[in-house]
C-alpha positions in Angstrom: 95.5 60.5 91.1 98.8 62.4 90.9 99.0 65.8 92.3 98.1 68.7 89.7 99.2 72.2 90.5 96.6 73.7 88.4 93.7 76.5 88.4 91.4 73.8 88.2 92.7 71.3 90.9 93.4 74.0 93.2 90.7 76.3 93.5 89.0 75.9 96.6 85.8 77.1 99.1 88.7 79.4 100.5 89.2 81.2 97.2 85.2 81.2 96.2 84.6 83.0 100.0 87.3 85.5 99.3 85.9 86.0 95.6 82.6 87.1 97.7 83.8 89.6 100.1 83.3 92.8 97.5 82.5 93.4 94.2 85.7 93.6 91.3 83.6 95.6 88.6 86.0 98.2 87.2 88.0 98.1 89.9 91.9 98.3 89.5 93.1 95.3 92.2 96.5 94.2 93.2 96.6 90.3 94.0 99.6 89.8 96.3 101.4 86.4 96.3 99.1 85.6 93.4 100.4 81.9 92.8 99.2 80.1 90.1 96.8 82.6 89.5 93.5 81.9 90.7 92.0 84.9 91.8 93.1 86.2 88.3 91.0 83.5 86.3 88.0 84.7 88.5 87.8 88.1 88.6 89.2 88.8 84.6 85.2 89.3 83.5 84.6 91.8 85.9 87.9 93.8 87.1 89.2 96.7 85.4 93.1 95.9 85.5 95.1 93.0 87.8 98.5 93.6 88.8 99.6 90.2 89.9 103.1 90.1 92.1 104.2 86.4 93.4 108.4 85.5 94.2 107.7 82.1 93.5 108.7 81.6 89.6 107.4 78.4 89.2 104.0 79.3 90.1 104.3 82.3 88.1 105.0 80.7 84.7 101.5 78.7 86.1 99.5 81.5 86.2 100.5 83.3 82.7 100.3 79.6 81.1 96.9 80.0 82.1 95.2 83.2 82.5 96.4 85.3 79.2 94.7 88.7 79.0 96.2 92.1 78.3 94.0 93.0 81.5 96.5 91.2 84.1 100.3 91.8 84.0 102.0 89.2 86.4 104.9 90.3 87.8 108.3 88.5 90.3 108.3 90.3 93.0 107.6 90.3 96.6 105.2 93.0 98.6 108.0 95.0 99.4 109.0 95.6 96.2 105.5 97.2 95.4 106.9 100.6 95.8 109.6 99.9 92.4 107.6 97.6 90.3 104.3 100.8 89.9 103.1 103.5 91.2 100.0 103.4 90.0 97.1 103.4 92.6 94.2 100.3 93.2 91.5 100.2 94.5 91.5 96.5 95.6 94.3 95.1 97.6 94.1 90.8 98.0 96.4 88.9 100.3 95.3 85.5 100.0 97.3 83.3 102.3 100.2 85.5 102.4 100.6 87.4 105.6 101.9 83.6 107.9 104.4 83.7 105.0 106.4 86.8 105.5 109.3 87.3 107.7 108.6 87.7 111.5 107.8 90.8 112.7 107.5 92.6 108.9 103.6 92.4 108.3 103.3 95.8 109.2 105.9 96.8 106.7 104.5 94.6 103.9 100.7 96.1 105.2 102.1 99.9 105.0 103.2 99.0 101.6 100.2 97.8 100.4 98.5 100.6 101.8 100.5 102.9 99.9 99.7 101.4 97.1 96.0 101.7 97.4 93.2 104.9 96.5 91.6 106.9 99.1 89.2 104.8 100.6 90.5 101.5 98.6 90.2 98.1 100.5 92.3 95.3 101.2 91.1 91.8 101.5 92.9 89.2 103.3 92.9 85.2 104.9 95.1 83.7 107.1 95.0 80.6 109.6 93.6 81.2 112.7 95.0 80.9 116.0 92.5 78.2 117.8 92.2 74.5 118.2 92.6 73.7 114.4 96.7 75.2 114.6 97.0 72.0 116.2 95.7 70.0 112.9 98.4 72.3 110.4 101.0 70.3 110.3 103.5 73.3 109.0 102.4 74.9 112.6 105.0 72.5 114.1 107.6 74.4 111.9 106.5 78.1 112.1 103.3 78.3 110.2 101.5 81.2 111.9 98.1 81.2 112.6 96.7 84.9 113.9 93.6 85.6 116.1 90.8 88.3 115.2 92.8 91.0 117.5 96.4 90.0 116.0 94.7 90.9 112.8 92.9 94.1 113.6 95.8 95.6 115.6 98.2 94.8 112.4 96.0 96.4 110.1 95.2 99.6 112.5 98.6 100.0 112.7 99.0 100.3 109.3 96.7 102.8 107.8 93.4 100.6 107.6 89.9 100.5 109.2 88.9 98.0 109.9 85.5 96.8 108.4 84.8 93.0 109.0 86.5 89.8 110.3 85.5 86.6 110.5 86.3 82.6 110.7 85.1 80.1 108.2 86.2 76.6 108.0 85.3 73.5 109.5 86.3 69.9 109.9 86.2 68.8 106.7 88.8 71.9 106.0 90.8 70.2 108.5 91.0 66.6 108.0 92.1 67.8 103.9 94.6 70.0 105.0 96.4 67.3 107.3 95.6 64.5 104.2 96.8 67.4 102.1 100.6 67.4 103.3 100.5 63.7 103.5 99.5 62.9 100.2 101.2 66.0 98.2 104.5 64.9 99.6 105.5 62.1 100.1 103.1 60.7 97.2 103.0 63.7 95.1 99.4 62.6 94.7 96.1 64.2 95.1 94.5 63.7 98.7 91.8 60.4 99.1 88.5 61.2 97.8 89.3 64.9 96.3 85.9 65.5 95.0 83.8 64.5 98.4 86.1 66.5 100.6 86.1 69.8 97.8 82.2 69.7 98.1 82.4 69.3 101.8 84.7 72.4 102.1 83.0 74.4 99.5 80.0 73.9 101.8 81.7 75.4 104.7 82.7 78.5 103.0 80.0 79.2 100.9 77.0 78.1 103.3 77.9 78.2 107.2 78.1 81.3 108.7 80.7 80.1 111.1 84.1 77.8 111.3 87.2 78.3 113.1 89.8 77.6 110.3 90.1 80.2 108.2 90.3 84.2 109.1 89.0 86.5 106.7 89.7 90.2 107.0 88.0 93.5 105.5 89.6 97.0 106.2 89.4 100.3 104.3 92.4 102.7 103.8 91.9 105.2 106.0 
C-alpha cells in the first residue's frame, strides 16, 4: 500500500491520547507545528477558534485541503514568530511532537513564547519521546532526535512560566516495532508499514487503554 500523508492514514493512539488530556469546548487553542492538521479535524465541533502555525508548507497546503472552516486559520510560521503573526490570547496551547524539533538549547524560548501567548491560567499540552530504553528503537535518535525525561520536561516548562499539572509515559511495544517499520517502509519504499491496520489497533490500545508505556511523554502545565 503506498504511503498516504493524509488525516486519515495518519491519525494515530498518540493524537486520540492528546485529544483526551482536557476539554476544547469554547476554548480559543493555538496548535503549534500543526502538520497536516489533525488535531484541527478533531477538535472543529467543539473549539471556539484554532490558530494553526506549521513551517512546513507542504504539510500546510494538507491541512487547509482538508479541514476548511472559518473556525481555523492556518498559518506558515514557526513558534517564534507567534509574537508577529497575533496577539490575541488562547486559552489552549498544543505542541504535538514539536519540542525534539526545535534548535538546541531554544525550547525555553519557543515555551516563553507560547506562554505569552496564552490567558491567565491557560494550559499548554505537549508530547515528546522519552528518554528510556525505547530511544534506542528511534532510528532518527542516531541523528539528533531528542527524547526528554519527566524532569527535562518539568524543569523546561518551570522555567518558562508554567505549573506544572501532570506528566506521564504512554506507549508500548507495538509503538515501537511501527515506529522502526515506520522509517523503513516510508522511505525507502514510500509505502505504508506491513500490516497498518493490526499495528494501528495495537497502538490505539496502548494509548487509549494502559495506564502505562514508556514511549511517549505527555505533559500538562498551567500558565502561572
Amino acid at each position: 500500500m503506498r504511503f498516504e500523508n493524509s488525516i486519515e492514514r495518519r491519525i494515530s493512539g498518540k493524537h486520540r491520547a492528546n485529544l483526551r488530556m482536557l476539554s476544547f469546548r469554547g476554548k480559543r487553542v493555538i496548535d503549534i507545528g500543526c502538520g497536516i492538521g489533525i488535531i484541527e479535524k478533531n477538535i472543529l465541533k467543539d473549539a471556539k477558534k484554532v490558530l494553526a502555525i506549521e513551517p512546513f508548507k507542504k504539510d500546510l497546503e494538507i491541512a487547509k485541503r482538508s479541514v476548511k472552516s472559518n473556525k481555523v486559520n492556518f498559518i506558515c510560521a514557526s513558534v517564534f514568530e507567534i509574537n508577529k503573526i497575533t496577539n490575541e490570547k488562547f486559552d489552549i496551547a498544543m505542541a504535538f511532537d514539536v519540542i525534539e524539533h526545535l534548535p538546541k538549547g531554544r525550547e525555553i524560548r519557543a515555551l516563553k513564547k507560547i506562554n505569552f501567548a496564552l490567558n491567565k491560567r491557560g494550559k499548554i499540552l505537549i508530547s515528546t519521546p522519552a528518554n528510556n530504553i525505547s530511544k534506542f528503537f528511534d532510528p532518527a535518535w542516531y541523528f539528533g532526535h531528542r527524547h526528554y525525561n519527566k524532569k527535562e520536561i518539568a524543569i523546561l516548562l518551570e522555567e518558562s512560566g508554567f505549573k506544572i499539572q501532570k506528566i506521564y509515559i504512554m506507549g508500548g511495544v507495538y509503538e515501537i516495532i511501527n515506529m522502526f517499520l515506520f522509517y523503513i517502509w516510508k522511505w525507502i519504499f514510500d509505502s505504508e508499514v506491513p500490516f497498518k491496520k493490526f499495528f494501528d489497533k495495537k497502538r490505539d490500545a496502548e494509548y487509549l487503554i494502559k495506564k502505562r508505556g514508556f514511549v511517549t511523554l505527555f505533559a500538562i502545565a498551567e500558565k502561572k
